[in-house]
C-alpha positions, 0 to 999 in steps of 0.5 A, a space after each residue: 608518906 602521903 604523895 604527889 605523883 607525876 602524871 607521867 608515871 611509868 605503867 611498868 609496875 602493872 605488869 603483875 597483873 596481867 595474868 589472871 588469878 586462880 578463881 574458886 568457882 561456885 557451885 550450884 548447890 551455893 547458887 541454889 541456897 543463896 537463891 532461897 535465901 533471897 527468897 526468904 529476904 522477900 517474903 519478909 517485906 510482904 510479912 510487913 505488907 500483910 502485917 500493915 493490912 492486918 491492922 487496917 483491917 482491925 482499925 475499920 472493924 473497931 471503927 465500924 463495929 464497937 462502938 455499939 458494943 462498948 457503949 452498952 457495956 453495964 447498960 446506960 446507967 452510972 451517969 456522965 463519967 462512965 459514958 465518957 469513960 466508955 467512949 475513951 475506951 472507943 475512940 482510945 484505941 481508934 485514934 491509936 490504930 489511925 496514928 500507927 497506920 499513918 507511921 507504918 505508911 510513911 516509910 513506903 511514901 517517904 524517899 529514902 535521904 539524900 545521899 551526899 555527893 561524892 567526888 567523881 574522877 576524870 579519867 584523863 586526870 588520873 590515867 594511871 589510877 583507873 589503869 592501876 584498877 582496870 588491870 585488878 578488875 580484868 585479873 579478878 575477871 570482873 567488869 571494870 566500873 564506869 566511875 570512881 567516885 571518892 570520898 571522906 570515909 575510912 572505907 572503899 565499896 564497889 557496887 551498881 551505880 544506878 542501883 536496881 536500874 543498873 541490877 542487870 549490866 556491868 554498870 559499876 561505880 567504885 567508891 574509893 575513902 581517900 583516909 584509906 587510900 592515903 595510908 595503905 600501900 599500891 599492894 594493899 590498896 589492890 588487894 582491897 578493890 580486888 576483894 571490892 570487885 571480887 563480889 562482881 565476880 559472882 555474877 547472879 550471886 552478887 545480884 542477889 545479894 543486892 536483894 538481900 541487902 536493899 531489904 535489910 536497909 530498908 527495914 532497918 530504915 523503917 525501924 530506927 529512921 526518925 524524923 519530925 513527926 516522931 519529935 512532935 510525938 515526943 513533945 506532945 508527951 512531955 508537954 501535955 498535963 491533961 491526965 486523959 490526954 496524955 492517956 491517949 498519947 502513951 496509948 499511941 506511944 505505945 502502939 508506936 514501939 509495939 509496931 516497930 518491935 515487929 519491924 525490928 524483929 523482921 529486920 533481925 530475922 532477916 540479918 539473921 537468914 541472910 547473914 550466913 550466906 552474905 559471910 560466905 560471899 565475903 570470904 569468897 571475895 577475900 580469895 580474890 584479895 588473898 590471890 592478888 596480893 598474897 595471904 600475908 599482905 591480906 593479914 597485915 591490911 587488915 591489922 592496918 586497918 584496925 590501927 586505923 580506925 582507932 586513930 581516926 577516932 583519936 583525930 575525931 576527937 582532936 578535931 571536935 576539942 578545935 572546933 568547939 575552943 577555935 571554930 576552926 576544922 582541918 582542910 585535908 582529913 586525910 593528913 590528919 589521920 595520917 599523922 594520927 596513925 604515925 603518932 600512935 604508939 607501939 604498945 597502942 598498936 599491939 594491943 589493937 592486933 592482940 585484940 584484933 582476933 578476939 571479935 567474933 561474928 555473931 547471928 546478926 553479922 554480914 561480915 565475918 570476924 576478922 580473925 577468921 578471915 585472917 585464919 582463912 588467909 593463914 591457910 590459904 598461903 599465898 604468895 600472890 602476884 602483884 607485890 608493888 609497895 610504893 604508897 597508893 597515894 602515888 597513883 594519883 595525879 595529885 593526891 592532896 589535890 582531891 583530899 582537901 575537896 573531899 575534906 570540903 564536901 564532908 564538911 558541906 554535904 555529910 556535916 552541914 556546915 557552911 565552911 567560911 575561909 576563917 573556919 579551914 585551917 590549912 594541915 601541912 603535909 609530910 612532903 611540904 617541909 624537907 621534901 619540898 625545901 629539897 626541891 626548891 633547892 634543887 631547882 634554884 641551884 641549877 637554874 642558878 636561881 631565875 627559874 621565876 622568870 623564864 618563859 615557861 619551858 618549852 622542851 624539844 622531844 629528846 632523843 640520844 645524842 648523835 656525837 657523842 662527844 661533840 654534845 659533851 662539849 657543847 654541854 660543859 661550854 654551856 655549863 662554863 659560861 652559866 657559871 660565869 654569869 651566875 653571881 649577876 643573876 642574884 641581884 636580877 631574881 631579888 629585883 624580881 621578887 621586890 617587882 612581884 611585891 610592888 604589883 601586888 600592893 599596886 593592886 591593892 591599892 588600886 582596888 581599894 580606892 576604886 571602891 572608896 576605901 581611904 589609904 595611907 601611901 607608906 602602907 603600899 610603897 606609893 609616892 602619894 594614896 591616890 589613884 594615879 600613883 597605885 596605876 603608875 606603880 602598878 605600871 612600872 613593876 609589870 614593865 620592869 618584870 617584863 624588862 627582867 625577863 628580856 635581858 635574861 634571853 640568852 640566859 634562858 635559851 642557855 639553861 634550857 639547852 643545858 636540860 637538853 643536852 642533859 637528857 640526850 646524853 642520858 638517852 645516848 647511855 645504853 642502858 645496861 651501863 647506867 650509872 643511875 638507872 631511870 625509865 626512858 618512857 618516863 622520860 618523853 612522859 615528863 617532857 610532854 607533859 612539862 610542855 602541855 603544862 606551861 600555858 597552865 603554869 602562867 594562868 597559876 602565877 596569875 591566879 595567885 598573884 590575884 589571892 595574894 591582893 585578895 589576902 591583903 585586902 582582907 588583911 585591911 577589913 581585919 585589922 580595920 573592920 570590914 565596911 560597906 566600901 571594904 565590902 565593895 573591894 573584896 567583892 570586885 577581887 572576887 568577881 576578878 578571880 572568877 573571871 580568871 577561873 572562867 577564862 582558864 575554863 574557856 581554854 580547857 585548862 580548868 582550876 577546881 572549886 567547890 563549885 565544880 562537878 567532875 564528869 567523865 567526859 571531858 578534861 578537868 573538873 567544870 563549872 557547873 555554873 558561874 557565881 557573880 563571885 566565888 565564895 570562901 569554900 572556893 576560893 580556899 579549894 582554888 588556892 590549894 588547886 593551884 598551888 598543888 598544880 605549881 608543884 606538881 609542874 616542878 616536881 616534873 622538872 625535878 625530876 628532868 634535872 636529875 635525869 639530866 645532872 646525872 649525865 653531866 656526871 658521865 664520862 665523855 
């Protein structure tokens, strides 16, 4: 299942890989022959080079040297059409060789496509990921990357981050697809970045490589990419009814597809020269994988992946009958192919690993087969060293936090859709049903139901109890006198929630007659629709919270003592006599965390109450139609969250959009610049952000409260 994971997590389960594993060096012959073969790789360009010369040089002589000669051809006799004909036979050719020369040329001038920007992590939001890949780079031997990129592909690749710039330095990016990472286990997910990095392990080796591939791609872009001037080639074609015209564009058609056919056939030679030592630098990575993680782990990744990659085609397919019957794309890609997967059946999963060892790689191919890298796995028979099962997802300080940005940027950047809110359907996660309702309950049950209006918590470092005894006492009084007070605090926290709903439509309507829009009192439980009233409404529901949340003082001092006292008994339990094992580190992780949070947690409630006015007011504009004065107040909703987002900004306490870059030099994601409003994109990623940082928050109090119940469960 896909996960949340505390920041706080123990890095207990690294241990594995702080030994080194056994590396297979190269030998110079292999040095030598991949050396050759790069080589080889660059004389391919300079073929091309002479090719394009070559046939500027035949443009010129024709050009300057047949003329003469065609147009004596058979004297000067035979009237107006042969000495038209004879000049078509000229300038036939000449414009061809001008139009192919301005065709071969173009790919040397033209800039290679933008490439869409991914996600780049910060490593102080997620310590124990780049943690997790530091420790599989320095056991494979190879340089950690200086950034981890993520994005929507069912794929991760490691490579230099500037491209040549970087060819001579340790300057990596790791390239991480959340659909991968969100279906594989730690272990698999290590023995894919070990085989990732296991390339960097080659050192001069990669980097001819690099020179190998930048070749092939770049005559594979010389030979296929397309562009505007190839489309008005076609239409010129198509549309002209000229017979000597349209001589003339089949002529320049077909010196098109003759000089792309030798570009193609340099790219070939090329897979086909470099394609023999780019399969044995694959399997030479796949040994770091099959050490790491153990020959069978390897095998059973790589049938995940088949099984994968057939499930994503499914969902593919799903998301294109929704978007084409409702207009409408899923807000977290990564879900959906989990649940694909999950919906796929036995016998579908056979079949894709029967099938799975029956591709062969051919001349042309950069990878080997997978049969054969299974066969080579087989063989091998190794049990590898880290064998960590729990879901990779979990590594993540908040997985779905940068699945749905991912979503979001492929839908932008990779499919040039501009995502409106109507248009993202929000995908329910596997936790947010029961795991989620367990937590809820949980926590209402032991913070008898008020946790919404205490302060957020403020937790002193525990440590174990000095007395013993005297700390069980005091814990089973605090105990007795919260259940004694329990049945009032039911009336408080409903009086509560009816507060939060007044403020809500308080604002709303306050809002709304600031900009002119008419209202009807009853709609937002207002004595009268004008201003005075919502102002006054407003008024009164901050003020009764706030008289809510004084008159349970006592209350919060108390459960907050009870949670105290709870973890320092747990602390004071030696450890071999755990009732219910837990991590002690962990322990002070969480608090800390819990109270580094809780400023966050007051501008998240803030926030949401802000989207929770800015949905009813678009709720009015859809039932009623959107009007200039509509207009009006959803844009000064807007710009009102804004400013919410760029004060949290200001404290170093960020919430992401879509407007956000992430940088590795500072905390959180930042704002690359400060809209007058935040558009639909944003907001959808702002109110996803938030609501995932919330549960994340109690998911660490959760996890307090079982540590703490157990103890309350020990003897004295």
């Amino acid at each position: 299942m896909v996960g949340t994971s505390p920041a706080g997590a123990s890095y207990a389960f690294l241990a594995p890989l702080e030994q080194p594993i056994r590396r297979r060096r190269l030998s110079p012959a292999y040095l030598c022959c991949l050396a050759l073969v790069a080589c080889a790789m660059l004389l391919l360009p300079l073929i091309y080079l002479a090719f394009v010369a070559g046939l500027g040089w035949a443009v010129y002589y024709h050009a300057f040297h047949n003329f003469s000669a065609i147009m004596s051809w058979g004297g000067f006799s035979g009237g107006g059409k042969l000495v038209l004909l004879k000049f078509l036979f000229y300038v036939a050719p000449l414009i061809a060789g001008l139009v192919v020369l301005f065709f071969l040329f173009k790919p040397l001038l033209a800039r290679p496509p933008k490439q869409p920007q991914p996600l780049a992590l910060n490593p102080a939001d997620n310590p124990l990921l780049y943690a997790f890949i530091s420790k599989i780079c320095d056991a494979v031997g190879a340089p950690a990357p200086r950034r981890i990129d993520l994005n929507c592909q069912l794929n991760a690749a490691a490579g230099f981050r500037r491209g040549f710039w970087s060819l001579f330095s340790n300057d990596l990016v790791l390239v991480i697809g959340l659909p991968l990472a969100g279906n594989l286990t730690a272990r698999e997910l290590a023995g894919v970045i070990a085989h990732e990095f296991g390339h960097f392990t080659q050192g001069a080796g990669m980097r001819l490589s690099y020179v190998i591939l930048a070749i092939n791609d770049w005559f594979a872009r010389v030979a296929y990419e397309r562009d505007e001037w190839d489309v008005a080639l076609e239409q010129w074609a198509q549309e002209t009814d000229d017979g000597r015209a349209a001589l003339l564009v089949w002529t320049v058609q077909l010196s098109v597809w003759l000089s792309r056919l030798v570009l193609k056939t340099l790219l070939y030679t090329g897979h086909i020269i470099g394609g023999f030592m780019l399969r044995q630098m694959e399997y030479d990575a796949d040994a770091c994988q099959i050490q790491l993680v153990g020959s069978a782990t390897m095998e059973a990744t790589h049938r995940k992946i088949a099984t994968l990659a057939v499930a994503e085609a499914v969902a593919r397919k799903q998301i294109l009958a929704l978007w084409k019957e409702r207009g409408q794309l899923p807000d977290n890609l990564c879900e959906v192919l989990r649940q694909a997967h999950e919906q796929l059946p036995a016998e579908a999963r056979q079949r894709i690993e029967d099938t799975l060892g029956l591709h062969r790689a051919t001349l042309f191919s950069s990878h080997p087969s997978p049969g054969d890298r299974i066969r080579r796995a087989r063989q091998a028979a190794a049990p590898g060293i880290f064998h960590d099962d729990r879901p990779a997802s979990t590594l993540f300080a908040s997985f779905h936090h940068p699945a749905r940005f991912v979503t979001l940027l492929y839908y932008t950047d990779d499919l040039g859709i501009p995502i409106t809110a109507d248009m993202v359907l929000h995908v329910e996660t596997g936790e947010t049903q029961a795991d989620l309702d367990s937590l809820k309950a949980q926590l209402e049950q032991y913070f008898l139901g008020v946790l919404p209006l205490l302060a957020p918590l403020c937790l002193t470092p525990p440590a174990p109890a000095a007395d013993l005894a005297a700390t069980d006492r005091e814990l089973n009084d605090l105990f007795s006198s919260l259940q004694q007070v329990s049945e009032q605090l039911g009336p408080i926290a409903q009086q509560f929630r009816e507060m939060g709903q007044q403020l809500v439509s308080a604002r709303t309507a306050r809002c709304l007659l600031n900009a002119g829009v008419p209202i009807q009192s009853s709609a937002f439980n207002l004595s009268e629709p004008t201003m005075a009233a919502a102002v006054g409404a407003e008024t009164e529901a901050r003020q009764t919270r706030d008289d809510l949340r004084n008159s349970l003082h006592e209350v919060a001092a108390a459960l907050t003592r009870r949670l105290q006292l709870g973890l320092s008994l747990r602390l004071t339990q030696p450890a071999d006599e755990d009732v219910e094992p837990f991590d002690r580190e962990r322990l002070q992780e969480l608090v800390k965390l819990v109270n580094e949070d809780a400023e966050r947690e007051k501008e998240r409630s803030t926030i949401l109450e802000a989207l929770a006015v800015l949905d009813r007011i678009a709720g009015v504009a859809g039932a009623s139609g959107e009007t200039p004065a509509l207009s009006q107040a959803l844009d000064a909703q807007r710009a009102e969250l804004s400013a919410l987002l760029a004060k949290s900004v200001s404290r170093s306490t960020p919430m992401p959009t879509q407007a956000a870059l992430v940088t590795p030099s500072g905390p959180g994601l930042h704002l690359a610049q400060q809209a007058a409003y935040l558009g639909p994109a944003d907001l959808e990623q702002l109110r996803s952000e938030t609501i995932a940082g919330s549960l994340a928050y109690r998911k660490r109090l959760g996890e307090l409260v079982q540590i703490a119940r157990a103890a309350e469960q020990l003897p004295a």
